[in-house]
C-alpha positions as CSV (number, residue, x, y, z in Angstrom):
1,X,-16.2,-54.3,11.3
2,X,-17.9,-54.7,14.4
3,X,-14.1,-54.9,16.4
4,X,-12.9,-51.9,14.5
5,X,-15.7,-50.0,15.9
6,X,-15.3,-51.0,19.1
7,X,-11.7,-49.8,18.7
8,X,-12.7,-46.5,17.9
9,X,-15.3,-46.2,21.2
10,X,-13.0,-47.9,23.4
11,X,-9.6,-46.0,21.9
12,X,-7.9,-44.2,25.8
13,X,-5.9,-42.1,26.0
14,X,-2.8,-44.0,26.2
15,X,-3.4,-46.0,22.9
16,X,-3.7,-42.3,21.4
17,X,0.1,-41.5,22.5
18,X,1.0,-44.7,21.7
19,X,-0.2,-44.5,18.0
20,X,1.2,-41.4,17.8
21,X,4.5,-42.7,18.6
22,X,4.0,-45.8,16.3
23,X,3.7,-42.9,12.9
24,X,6.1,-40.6,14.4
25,X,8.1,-40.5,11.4
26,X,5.1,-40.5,8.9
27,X,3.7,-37.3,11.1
28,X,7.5,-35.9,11.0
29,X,7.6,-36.2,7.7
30,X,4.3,-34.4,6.7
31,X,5.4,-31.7,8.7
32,X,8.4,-31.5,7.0
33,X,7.2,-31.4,3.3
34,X,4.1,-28.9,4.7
35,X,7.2,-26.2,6.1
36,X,9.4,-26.7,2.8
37,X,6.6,-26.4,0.3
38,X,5.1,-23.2,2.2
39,X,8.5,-21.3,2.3
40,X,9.9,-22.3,-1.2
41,X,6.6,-20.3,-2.2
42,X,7.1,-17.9,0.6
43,X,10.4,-16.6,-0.1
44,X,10.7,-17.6,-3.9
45,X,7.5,-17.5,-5.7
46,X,5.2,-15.3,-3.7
47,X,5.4,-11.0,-4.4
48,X,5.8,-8.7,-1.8
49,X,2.6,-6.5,-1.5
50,X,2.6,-3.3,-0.3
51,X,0.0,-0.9,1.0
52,X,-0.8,2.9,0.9
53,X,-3.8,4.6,2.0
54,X,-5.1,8.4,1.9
55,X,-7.8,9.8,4.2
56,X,-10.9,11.9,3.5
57,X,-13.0,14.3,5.1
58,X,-16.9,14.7,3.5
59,X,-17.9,18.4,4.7
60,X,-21.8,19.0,4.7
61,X,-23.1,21.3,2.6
62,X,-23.4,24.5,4.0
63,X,-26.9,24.9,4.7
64,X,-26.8,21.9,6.5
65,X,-24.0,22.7,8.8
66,X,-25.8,23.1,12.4
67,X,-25.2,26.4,14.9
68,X,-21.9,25.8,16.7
69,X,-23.5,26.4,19.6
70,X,-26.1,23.5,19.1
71,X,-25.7,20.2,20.9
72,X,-25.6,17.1,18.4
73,X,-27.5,14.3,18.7
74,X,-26.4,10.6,19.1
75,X,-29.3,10.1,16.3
76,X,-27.3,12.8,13.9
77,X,-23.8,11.1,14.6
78,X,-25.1,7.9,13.9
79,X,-27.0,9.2,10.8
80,X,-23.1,10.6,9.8
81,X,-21.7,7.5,10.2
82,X,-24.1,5.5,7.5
83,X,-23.3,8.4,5.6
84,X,-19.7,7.8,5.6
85,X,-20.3,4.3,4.7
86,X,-22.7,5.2,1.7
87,X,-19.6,7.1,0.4
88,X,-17.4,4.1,1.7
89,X,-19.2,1.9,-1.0
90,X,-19.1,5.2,-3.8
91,X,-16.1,5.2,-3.5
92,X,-15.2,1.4,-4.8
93,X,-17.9,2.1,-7.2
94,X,-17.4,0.8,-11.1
95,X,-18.3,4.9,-12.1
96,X,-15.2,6.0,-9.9
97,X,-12.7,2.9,-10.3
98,X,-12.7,3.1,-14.3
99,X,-12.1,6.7,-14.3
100,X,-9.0,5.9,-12.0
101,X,-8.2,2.7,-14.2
102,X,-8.6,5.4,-17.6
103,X,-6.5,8.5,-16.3
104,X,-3.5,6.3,-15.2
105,X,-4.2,3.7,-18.0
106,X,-3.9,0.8,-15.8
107,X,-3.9,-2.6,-17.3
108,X,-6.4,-4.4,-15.0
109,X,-9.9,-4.8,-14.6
110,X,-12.3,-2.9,-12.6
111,X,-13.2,-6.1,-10.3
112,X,-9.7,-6.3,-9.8
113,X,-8.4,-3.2,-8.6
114,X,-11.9,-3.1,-6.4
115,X,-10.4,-6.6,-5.0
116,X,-7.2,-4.1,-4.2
117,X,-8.9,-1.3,-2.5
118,X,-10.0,-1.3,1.0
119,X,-12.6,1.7,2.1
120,X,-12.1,1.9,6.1
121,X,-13.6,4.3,8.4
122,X,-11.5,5.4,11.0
123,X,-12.8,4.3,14.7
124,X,-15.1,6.9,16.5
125,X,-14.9,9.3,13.8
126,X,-16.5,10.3,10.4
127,X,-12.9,10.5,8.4
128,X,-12.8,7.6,5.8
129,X,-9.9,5.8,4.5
130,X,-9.1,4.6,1.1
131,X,-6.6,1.9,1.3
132,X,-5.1,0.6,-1.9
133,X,-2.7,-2.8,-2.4
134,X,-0.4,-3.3,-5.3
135,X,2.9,-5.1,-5.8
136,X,4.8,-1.7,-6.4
137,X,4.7,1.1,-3.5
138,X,4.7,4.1,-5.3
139,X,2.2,2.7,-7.6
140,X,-0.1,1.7,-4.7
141,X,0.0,5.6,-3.5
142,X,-0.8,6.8,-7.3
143,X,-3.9,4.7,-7.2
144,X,-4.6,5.6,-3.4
145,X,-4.4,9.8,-4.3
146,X,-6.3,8.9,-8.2
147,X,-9.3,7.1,-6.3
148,X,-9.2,10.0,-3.9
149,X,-9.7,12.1,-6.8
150,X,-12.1,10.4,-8.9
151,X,-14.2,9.6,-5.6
152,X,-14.1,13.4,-4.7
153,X,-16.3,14.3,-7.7
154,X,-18.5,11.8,-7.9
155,X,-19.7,11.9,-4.0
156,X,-20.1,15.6,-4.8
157,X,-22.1,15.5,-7.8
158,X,-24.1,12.3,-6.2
159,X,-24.4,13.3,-2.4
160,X,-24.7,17.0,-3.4
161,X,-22.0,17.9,-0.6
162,X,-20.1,20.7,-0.2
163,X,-16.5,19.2,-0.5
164,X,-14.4,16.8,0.1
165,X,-10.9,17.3,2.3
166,X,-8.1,15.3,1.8
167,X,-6.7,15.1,5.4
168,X,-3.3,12.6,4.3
169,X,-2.1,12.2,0.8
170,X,-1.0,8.8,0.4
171,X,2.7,8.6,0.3
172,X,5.2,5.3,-0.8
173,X,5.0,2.4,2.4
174,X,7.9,0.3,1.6
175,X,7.0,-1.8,4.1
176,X,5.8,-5.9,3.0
177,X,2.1,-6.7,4.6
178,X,2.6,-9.5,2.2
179,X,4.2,-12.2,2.4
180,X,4.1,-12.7,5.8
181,X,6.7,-15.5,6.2
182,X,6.3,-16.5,10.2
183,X,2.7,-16.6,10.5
184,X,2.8,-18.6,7.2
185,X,5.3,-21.1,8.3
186,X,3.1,-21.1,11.5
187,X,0.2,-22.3,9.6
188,X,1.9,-24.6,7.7
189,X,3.1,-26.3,10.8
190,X,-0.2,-26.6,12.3
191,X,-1.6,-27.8,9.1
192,X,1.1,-30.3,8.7
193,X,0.3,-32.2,12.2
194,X,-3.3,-32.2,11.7
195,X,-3.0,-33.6,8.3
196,X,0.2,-36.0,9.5
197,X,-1.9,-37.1,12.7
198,X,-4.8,-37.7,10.5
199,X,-3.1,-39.7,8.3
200,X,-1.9,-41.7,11.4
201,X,-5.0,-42.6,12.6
202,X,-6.1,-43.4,9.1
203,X,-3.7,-46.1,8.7
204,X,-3.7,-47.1,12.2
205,X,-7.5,-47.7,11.5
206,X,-7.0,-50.0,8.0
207,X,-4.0,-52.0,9.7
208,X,-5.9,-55.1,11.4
209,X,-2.2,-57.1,12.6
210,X,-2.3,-58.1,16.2
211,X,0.6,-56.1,17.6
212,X,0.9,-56.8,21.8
213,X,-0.9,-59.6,23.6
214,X,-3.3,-57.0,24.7
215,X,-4.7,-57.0,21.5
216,X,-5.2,-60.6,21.3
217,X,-7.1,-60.2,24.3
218,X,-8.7,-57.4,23.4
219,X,-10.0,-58.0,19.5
220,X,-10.2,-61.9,20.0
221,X,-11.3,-62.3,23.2
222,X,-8.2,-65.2,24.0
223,X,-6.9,-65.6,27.2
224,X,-2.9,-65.1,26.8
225,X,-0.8,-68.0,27.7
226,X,2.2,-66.8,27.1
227,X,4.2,-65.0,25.0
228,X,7.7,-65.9,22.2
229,X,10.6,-63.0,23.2
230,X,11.9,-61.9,19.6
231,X,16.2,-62.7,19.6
232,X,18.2,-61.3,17.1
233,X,20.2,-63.4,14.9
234,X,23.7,-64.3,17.3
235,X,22.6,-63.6,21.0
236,X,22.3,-66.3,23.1
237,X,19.4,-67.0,25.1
């Protein structure tokens, strides 16, 4: 136990390579299996998911609205902004996903289309986005422009604001964000040599055979005399 250990503080840099060149083709192989079993899913098993989103205005009531003419404050814009994402999180609210989930009599749950929808708020401004997954395009725009909807009346009648614009109507993107084949078979690469050059080093670690007369010197602390050259069966000496 005591060698192995001293293996393990005493391992350079060279023995590294050299291990790694001893379970080449175990590390090869890992690889191998990792890349096939990720694009068999990828390509054969895995949907295509597509997105669609719609973007939305909150307008302040009216009384609120401040004189043109007035300078706002970097206290009122950021006040606007945890507005917007109060109404970010009304809007993936239970009261507003199961009115969407009755009116277009979707078979799912309410945690899962919630799972589906991402609320976004567009950089350095106060519009919000609703953006909605779903394995059929058109349906993901239906349940984009729905939650728009549903959204619109209950921030109203909970916020007590004046209205809500619809900027974009979410229209069919028949563009795939899932799968995404090369940054999957990317992944499965590196996954496959950490898991292959793990496995290496495991079994690198449990095999205790003397392999070079370094290691005699080295693990048993024997002066080498000499060494036995290996001839195949038929050559001559």
């Amino acid at each position: 136990m005591e060698e192995r250990e001293a293996f393990e503080e005493e391992i350079s840099l060279k023995e590294i390579i050299d291990i790694l060149k001893r379970r080449a083709i175990i590390i090869g192989i890992i690889v191998i299996i990792s890349l096939a079993v990720t694009a068999v899913y990828t390509f054969y098993f895995k949907k295509p998911v597509y997105q669609s989103y719609t973007t939305l205005m909150v307008v302040k009531p009216a009384h609120k609205i401040q004189d043109p003419n007035a300078q706002i404050t970097y206290q009122e814009i950021q006040t606007n902004r945890l507005l917007v994402s109060t109404y970010g999180e009304i809007a993936k609210s239970r009261s507003v996903l199961e009115e969407v989930i009755k009116n277009l009599k979707l078979s799912t749950s309410f945690e899962d289309l919630r799972s589906r929808i991402q609320v976004n708020l567009v950089k350095d401004t106060e519009i919000i986005e609703i953006r909605v997954s779903d394995h059929d395009p058109e349906m993901a725009a239906t349940i984009a422009n729905e939650t728009a909807r549903s959204f619109s009346k209950q921030v109203m009648r909970i916020m007590n604001v004046e209205n809500v614009q619809v900027i974009d109507e979410a229209i069919p993107i028949y563009r795939k964000v899932e799968p995404r084949p090369a940054l999957n078979l990317a992944l499965a690469l590196v996954l496959g040599l950490m898991v292959g050059i793990f496995i290496a080093f495991v079994l690198e670690f449990m095999d205790t055979s003397i392999k070079s007369p370094e290691d005699v010197a080295k693990y048993l602390g024997l002066p080498v005399i000499g060494t036995i050259p290996y001839i195949e069966k038929g050559e001559v000496a």
